[in-house]
C-alpha positions as CSV (number, residue, x, y, z in Angstrom):
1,X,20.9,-17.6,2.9
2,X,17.0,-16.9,1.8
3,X,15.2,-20.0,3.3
4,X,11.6,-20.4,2.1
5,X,8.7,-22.9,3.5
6,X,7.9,-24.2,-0.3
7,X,11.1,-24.3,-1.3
8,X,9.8,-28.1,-3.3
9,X,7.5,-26.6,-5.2
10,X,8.0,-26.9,-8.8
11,X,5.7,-24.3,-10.0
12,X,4.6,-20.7,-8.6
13,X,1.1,-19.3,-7.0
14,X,0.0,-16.6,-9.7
15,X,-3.0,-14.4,-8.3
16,X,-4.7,-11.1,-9.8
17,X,-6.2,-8.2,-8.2
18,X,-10.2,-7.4,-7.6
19,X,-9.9,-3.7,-8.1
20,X,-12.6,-3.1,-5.0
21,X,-11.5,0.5,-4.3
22,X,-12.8,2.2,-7.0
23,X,-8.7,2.1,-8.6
24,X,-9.9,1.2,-12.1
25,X,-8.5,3.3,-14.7
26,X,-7.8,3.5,-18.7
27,X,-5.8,7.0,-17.6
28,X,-4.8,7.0,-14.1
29,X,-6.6,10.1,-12.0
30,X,-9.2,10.5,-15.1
31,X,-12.4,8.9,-13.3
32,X,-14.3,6.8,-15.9
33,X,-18.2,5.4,-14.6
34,X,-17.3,2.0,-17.1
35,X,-14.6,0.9,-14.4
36,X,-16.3,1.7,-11.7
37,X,-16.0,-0.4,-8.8
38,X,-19.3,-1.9,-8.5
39,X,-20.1,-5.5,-7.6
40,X,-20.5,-6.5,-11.2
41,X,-17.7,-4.6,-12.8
42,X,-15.3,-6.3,-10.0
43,X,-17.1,-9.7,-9.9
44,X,-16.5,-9.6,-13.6
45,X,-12.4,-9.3,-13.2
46,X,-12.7,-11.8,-10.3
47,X,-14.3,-14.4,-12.4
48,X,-12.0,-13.7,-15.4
49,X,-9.0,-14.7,-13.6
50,X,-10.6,-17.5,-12.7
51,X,-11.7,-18.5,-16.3
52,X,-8.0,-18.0,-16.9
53,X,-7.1,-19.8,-14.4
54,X,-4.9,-17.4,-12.4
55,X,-4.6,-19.4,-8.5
56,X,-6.0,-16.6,-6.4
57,X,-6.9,-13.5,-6.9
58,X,-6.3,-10.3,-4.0
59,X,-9.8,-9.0,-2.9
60,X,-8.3,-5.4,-0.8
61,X,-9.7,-3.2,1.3
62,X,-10.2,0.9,2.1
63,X,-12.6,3.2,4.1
64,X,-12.2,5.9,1.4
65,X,-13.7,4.5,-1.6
66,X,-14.8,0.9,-2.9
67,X,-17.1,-2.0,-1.3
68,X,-16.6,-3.8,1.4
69,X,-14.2,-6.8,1.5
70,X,-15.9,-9.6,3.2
71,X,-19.6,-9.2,1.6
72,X,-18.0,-9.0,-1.8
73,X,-16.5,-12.3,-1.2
74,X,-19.0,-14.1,0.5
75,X,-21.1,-12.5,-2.2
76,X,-19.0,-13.7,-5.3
77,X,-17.8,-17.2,-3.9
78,X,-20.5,-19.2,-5.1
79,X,-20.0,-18.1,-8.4
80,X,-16.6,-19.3,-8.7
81,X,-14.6,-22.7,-9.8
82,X,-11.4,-23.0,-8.7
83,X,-9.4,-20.0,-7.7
84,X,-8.5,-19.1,-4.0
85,X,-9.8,-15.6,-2.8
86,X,-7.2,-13.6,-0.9
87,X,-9.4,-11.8,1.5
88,X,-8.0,-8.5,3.6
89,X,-8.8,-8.1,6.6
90,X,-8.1,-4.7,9.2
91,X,-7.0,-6.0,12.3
92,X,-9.0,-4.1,15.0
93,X,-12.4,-2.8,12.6
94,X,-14.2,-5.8,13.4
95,X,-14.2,-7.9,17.4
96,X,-11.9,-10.4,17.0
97,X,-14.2,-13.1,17.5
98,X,-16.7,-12.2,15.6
99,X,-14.0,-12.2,12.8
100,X,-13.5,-15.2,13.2
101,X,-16.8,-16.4,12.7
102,X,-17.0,-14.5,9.3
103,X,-13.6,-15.8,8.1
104,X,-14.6,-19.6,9.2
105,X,-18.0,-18.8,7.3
106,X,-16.4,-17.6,4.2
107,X,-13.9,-20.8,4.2
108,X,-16.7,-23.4,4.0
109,X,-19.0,-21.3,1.3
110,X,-15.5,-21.8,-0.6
111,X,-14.7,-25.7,0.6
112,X,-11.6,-24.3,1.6
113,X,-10.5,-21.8,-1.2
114,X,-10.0,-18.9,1.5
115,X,-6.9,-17.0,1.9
116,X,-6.1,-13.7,4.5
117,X,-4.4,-10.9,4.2
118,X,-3.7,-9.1,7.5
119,X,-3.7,-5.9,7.3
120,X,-2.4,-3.3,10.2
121,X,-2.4,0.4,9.1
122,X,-4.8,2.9,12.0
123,X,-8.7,2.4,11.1
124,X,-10.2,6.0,11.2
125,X,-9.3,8.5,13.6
126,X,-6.5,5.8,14.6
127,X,-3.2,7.6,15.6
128,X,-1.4,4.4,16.8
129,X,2.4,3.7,17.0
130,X,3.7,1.1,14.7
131,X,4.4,-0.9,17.7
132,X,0.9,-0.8,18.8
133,X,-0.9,-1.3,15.1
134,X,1.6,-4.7,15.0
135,X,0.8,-6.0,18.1
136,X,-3.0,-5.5,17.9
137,X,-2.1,-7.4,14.5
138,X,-1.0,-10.1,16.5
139,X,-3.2,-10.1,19.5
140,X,-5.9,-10.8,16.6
141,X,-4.1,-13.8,14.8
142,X,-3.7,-15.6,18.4
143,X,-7.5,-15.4,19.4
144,X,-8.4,-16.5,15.4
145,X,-5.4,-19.2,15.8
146,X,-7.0,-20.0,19.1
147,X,-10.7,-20.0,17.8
148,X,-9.6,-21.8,14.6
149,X,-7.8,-24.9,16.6
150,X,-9.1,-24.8,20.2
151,X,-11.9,-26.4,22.0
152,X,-11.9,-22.5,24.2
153,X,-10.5,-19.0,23.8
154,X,-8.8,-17.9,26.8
155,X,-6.8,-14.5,26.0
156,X,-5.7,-11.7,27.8
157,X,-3.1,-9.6,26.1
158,X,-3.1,-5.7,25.5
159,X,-6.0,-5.0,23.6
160,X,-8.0,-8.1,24.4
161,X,-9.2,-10.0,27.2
162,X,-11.8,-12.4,27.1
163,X,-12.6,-16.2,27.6
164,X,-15.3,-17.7,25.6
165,X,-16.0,-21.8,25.8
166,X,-17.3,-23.1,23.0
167,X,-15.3,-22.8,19.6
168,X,-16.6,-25.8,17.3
169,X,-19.5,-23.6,15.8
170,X,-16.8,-21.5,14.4
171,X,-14.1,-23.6,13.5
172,X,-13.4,-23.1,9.2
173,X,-13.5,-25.6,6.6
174,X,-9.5,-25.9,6.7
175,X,-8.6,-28.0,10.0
176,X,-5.9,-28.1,12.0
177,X,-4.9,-24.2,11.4
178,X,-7.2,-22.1,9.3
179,X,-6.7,-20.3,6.0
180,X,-2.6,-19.1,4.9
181,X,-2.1,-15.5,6.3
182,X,-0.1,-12.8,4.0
183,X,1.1,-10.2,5.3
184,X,2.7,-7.0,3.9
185,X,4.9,-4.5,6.0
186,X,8.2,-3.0,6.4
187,X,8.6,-1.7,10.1
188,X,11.0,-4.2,12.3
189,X,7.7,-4.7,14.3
190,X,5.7,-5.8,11.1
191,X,8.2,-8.3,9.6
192,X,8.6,-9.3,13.7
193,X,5.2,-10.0,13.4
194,X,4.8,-12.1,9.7
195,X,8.0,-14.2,11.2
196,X,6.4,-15.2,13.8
197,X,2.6,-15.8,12.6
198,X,1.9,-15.4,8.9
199,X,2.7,-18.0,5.7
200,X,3.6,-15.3,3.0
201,X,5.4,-12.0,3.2
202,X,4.2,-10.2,0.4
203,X,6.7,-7.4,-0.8
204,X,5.5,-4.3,-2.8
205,X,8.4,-4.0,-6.6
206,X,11.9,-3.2,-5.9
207,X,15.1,-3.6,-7.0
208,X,15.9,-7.1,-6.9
209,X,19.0,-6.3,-4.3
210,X,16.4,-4.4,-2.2
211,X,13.7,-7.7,-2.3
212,X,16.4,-10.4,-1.8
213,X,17.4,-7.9,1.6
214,X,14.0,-8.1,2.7
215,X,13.6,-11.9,2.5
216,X,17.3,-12.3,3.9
217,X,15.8,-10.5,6.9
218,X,12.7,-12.3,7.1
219,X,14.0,-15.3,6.7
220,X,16.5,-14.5,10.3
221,X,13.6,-13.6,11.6
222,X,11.7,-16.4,11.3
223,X,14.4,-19.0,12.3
224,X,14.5,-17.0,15.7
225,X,10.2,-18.8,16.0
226,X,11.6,-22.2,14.3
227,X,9.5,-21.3,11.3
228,X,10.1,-20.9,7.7
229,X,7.5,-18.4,5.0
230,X,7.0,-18.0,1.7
231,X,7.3,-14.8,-0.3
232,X,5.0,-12.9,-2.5
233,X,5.2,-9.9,-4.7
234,X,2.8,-7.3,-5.5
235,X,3.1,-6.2,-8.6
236,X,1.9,-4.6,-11.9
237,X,2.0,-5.4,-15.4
238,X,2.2,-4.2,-19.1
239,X,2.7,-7.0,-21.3
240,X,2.1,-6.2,-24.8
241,X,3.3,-8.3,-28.5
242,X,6.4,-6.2,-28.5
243,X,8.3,-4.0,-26.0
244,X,7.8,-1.0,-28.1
245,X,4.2,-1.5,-27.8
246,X,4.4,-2.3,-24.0
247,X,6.4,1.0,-23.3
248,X,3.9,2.9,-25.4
249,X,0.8,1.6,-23.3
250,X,2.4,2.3,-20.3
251,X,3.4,6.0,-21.3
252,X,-0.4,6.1,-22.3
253,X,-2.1,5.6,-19.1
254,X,0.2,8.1,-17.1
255,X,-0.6,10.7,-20.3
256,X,-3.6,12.7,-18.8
257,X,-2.2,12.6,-15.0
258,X,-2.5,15.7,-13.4
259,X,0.1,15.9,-11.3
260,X,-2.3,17.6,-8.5
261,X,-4.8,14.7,-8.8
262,X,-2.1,11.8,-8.9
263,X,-0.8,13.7,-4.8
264,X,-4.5,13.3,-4.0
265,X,-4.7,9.7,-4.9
266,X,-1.6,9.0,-3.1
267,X,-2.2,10.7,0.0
268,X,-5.9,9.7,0.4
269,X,-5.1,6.0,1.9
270,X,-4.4,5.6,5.8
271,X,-1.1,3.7,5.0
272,X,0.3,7.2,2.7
273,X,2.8,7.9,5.7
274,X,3.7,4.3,6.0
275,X,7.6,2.8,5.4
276,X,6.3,0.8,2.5
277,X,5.1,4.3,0.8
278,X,7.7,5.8,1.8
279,X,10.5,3.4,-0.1
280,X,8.2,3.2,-2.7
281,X,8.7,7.0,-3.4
282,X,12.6,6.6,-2.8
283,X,12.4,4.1,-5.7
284,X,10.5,6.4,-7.7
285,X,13.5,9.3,-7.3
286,X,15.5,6.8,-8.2
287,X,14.6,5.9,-11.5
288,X,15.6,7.3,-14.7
289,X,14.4,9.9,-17.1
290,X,11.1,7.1,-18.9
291,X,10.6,6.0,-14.8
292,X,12.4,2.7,-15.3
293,X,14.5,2.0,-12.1
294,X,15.5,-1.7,-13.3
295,X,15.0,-3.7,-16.7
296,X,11.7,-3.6,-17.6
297,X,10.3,-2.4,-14.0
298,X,8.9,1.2,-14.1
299,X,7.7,3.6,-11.4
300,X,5.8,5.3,-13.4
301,X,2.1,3.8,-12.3
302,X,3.0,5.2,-8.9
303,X,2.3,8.5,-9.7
304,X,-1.1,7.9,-9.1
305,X,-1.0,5.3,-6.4
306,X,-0.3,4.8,-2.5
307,X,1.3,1.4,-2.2
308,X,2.9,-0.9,-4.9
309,X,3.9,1.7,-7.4
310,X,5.6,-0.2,-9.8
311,X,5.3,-2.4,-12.9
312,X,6.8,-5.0,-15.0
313,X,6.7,-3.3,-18.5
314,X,7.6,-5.5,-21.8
315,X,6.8,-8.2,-24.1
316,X,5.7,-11.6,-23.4
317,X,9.3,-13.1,-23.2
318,X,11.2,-10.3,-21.3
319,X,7.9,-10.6,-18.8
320,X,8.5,-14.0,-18.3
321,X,11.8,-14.0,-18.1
322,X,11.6,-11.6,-15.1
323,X,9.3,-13.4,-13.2
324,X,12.1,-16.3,-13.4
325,X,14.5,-14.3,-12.0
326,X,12.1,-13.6,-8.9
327,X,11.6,-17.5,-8.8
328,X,14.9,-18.2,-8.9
329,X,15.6,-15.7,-5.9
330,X,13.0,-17.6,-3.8
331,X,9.7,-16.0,-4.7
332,X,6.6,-18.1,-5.0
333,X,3.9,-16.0,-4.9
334,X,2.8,-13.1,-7.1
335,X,-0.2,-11.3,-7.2
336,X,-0.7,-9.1,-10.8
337,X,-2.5,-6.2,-11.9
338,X,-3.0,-3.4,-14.8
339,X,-5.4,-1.0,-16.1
340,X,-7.7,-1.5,-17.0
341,X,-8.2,-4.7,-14.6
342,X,-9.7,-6.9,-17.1
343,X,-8.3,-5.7,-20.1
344,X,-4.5,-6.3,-18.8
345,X,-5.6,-9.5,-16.9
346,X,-6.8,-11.2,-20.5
347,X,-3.3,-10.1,-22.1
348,X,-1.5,-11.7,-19.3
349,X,-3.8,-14.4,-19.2
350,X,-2.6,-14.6,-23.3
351,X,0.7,-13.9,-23.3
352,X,2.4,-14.9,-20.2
353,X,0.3,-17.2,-18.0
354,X,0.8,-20.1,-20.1
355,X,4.2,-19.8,-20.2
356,X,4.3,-20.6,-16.2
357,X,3.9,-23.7,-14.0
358,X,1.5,-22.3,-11.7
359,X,0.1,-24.4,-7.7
360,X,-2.3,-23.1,-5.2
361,X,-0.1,-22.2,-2.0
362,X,0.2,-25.3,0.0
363,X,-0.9,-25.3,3.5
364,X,1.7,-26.8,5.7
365,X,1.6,-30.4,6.6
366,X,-1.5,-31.6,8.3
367,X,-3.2,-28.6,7.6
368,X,-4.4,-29.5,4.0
369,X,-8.7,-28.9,3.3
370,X,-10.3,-31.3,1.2
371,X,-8.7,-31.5,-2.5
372,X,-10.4,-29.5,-4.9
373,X,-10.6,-29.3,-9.0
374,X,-7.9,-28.8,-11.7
375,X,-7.5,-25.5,-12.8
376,X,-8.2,-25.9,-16.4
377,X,-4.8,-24.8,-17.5
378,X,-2.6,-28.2,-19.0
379,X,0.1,-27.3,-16.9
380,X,-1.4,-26.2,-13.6
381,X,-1.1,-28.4,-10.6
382,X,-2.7,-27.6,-7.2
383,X,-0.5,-28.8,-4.7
């Protein structure tokens, strides 16, 4: 039996993507200088979604290509009105501490709108076992959890050992527990990990049967720590007016692939020999002839990317009605994207965001920031 945290909610967390890492594309693998990822061609998505009023919005990160995670969202916060930033973060590129300090700064510049996404793959020149990557992971959530909450730090663990006094200076706008981890990974001692310390697990497309085995696992997992979590997907989209139209768009952007080009893109990222990559190849083999391995999901966009390789392909209804069927599994959290970023965000934004009861990802109980505005959306509720 799936058991989730917000299982009360009556409406879901829908988030976009801030394509940082140069990813933007009208063909995939055919570079084009107008969707280059520049602070004001990303800033511009970013602040579309939130015009739209899309909940959060996933601000990634990579050492290969793109801007730097953090200064982009300090950077763009201020400029925003309602939506949530979903900052990643690489456990292990910055001193745990000093993290800390940036993550609690970030948190009051946006009154409390500041998500994290923990991230675990090797930083450069890394060569780390899973086990190692995952419990550096965690070694960094207890010294934030413990500069977040405590008066002192006082760790020692396997990476980290140090005792500093004095943690009010840093403590974030959100009391009582800091900003709601996600956290994506596959390996026993990644979900291990997210059971015991992070909100929402964040799953890259699948199968349904394949996601509902996933959260069936997590949620064992997490009754082992007393806890429950939320899950997320990561996902792309092609909605169009009809499905004809949809399926034509999506054979368009693959059209000018090189097949050459689309194995560079892939294996460029430090996470390309990951689990996650790995099933979201498998998938891929899986599919049929047009790429579809489900109803309206197609592998088709991972042909050109490491990581969430998948999309949700259709018209406005058959979109919707898909989502549902995550929601009814359990899902609450889903965080969008298509090419071009802006471009697909307004069509969602048209045709399917309206159709859906969206809520800000509630913080557990006595770890709620100040309220903040209505999303202008009629049927949008921040919880």
């Amino acid at each position: 039996m799936i058991e989730i945290r917000s299982s009360h909610l009556d409406g879901v967390e829908v988030s976009w993507f801030a394509p940082l890492c140069n990813g933007d594309f009208e063909y995939l693998g055919v570079p084009n200088n107008r969707y280059k990822s520049t602070f004001k061609n990303t800033s511009e998505v970013l602040l579309t979604a939130d015009r739209l009023g899309f909940r959060n919005i996933l601000c990634p990160s990579s050492y290969q290509v793109g801007q730097d995670t953090l200064t982009f969202a300090s950077a763009v916060a201020p400029m925003t009105q309602n939506i949530n930033l979903l900052t990643a973060i690489r456990c292990g590129e910055v001193h745990p501490p000093m993290l800390g300090r940036a993550i609690a700064t970030l948190d009051h510049i946006l009154e409390g709108r500041l998500t994290v996404n923990i991230i675990s793959s090797n930083l450069p020149g890394d060569n780390m076992s899973s086990q190692d990557r995952y419990q550096r992971s965690r070694e960094v959530i207890e010294i934030l959890k413990q500069g977040w909450t405590q008066e002192c730090i006082d760790f020692e663990g396997q990476f980290y050992n140090f005792k500093i006094n004095n943690t009010l200076p840093v403590r974030p706008y959100q009391q009582n527990g800091g900003p709601l981890l996600y956290f994506g990974g596959y390996s026993p001692d990644g979900k291990d990990l997210c059971a015991e310390h992070c909100d929402v697990y964040l799953m890259w497309p699948d199968t349904e049967e394949n996601l509902r085995g996933h959260m069936e696992d997590l949620t064992a997992r997490a009754r082992k720590y007393g806890r429950k979590i939320d899950y997320g997907l990561r996902i792309h989209v092609v909605v169009r007016e009809t499905e004809d139209e949809a399926r034509a768009a999506a054979n368009k952007l693959v059209s000018k692939l090189d097949a050459d080009v689309g194995d560079e893109i892939r294996n460029r990222a430090l996470d390309a020999k990951s689990l996650g990559v790995a099933l979201q190849s498998q998938a891929r083999e899986r599919s049929d002839s047009e790429g579809y391995i489900e109803d309206h999901l197609w592998t088709g966009i991972g042909r050109a990317r490491s990581g969430c390789g998948m999309a949700l392909v259709g018209n406005p209804d058959q979109i919707r009605d898909k989502i549902q069927r995550y929601i009814d599994m359990g899902l609450r959290a889903f965080i969008f994207s298509g090419y071009p970023h802006k471009d697909e965000c307004e069509l969602f934004g048209r045709y399917v965001l309206p159709q859906l009861k969206t809520v800000s990802m509630p913080i557990e109980q006595g770890r709620r920031p100040a309220e903040t505005p209505q999303t202008p959306l009629g049927a949008a509720q921040r919880i």
